[in-house]
C-alpha positions, 0 to 999 in steps of 0.5 A, a space after each residue: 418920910 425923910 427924917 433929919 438924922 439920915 441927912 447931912 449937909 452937902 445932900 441934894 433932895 427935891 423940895 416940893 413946896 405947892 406955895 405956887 400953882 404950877 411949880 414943879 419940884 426942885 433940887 435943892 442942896 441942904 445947907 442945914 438940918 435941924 431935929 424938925 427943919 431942913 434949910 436948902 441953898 434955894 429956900 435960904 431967904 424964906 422960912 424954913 421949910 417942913 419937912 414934908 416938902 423934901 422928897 428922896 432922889 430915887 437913884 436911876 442907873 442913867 444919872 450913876 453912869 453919867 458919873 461912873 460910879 455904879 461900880 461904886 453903888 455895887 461896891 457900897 452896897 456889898 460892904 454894907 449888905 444894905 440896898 443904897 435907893 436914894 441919892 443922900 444914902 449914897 452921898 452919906 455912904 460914899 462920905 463914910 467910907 471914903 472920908 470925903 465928899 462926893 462930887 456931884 454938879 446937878 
């Protein structure tokens, strides 16, 4: 389960809110967090959402080579000696040590 202190703003997750039959999830980009809500660029007008309905974006190699940017991963995950699994880890990463965002179009 996703907690709000491994997010920031700016993350991309999936929201999977099964409010409608048939919706299938979305990519979202979080606008805001709170200890107990995220609020997303999608959901902006609604109620918060629970955080039960954000899901991690599994990193696939396929989306990191569209940007160019395993070597990064590789990188990353070597100067931190820890497995980056999720798109908001790299996001989180890459921020950290780079001091500035990512650009990433989804």
């Amino acid at each position: 389960m996703l907690e709000t202190k491994d997010l920031r703003i700016g993350n991309f997750l999936f929201y999977d809110c099964p409010i409608y039959e048939g919706q299938k999830p979305e990519i979202v980009k979080i606008n805001r967090v709170t200890e107990n809500f995220i609020l997303d660029d999608k959901n902006k007008n609604s109620i918060i959402g629970d955080l039960e309905y954000y899901k991690p974006i599994k990193i696939e190699k396929d989306f990191f080579l569209k940007f160019d940017s395993i070597v990064l991963l590789k990188e990353f995950e070597h100067k931190l000696s820890k497995k980056i699994k999720y798109l908001h880890e790299f996001q989180n990463t890459y921020f950290l040590l780079m001091g500035k965002e990512i650009e990433i179009e989804i």
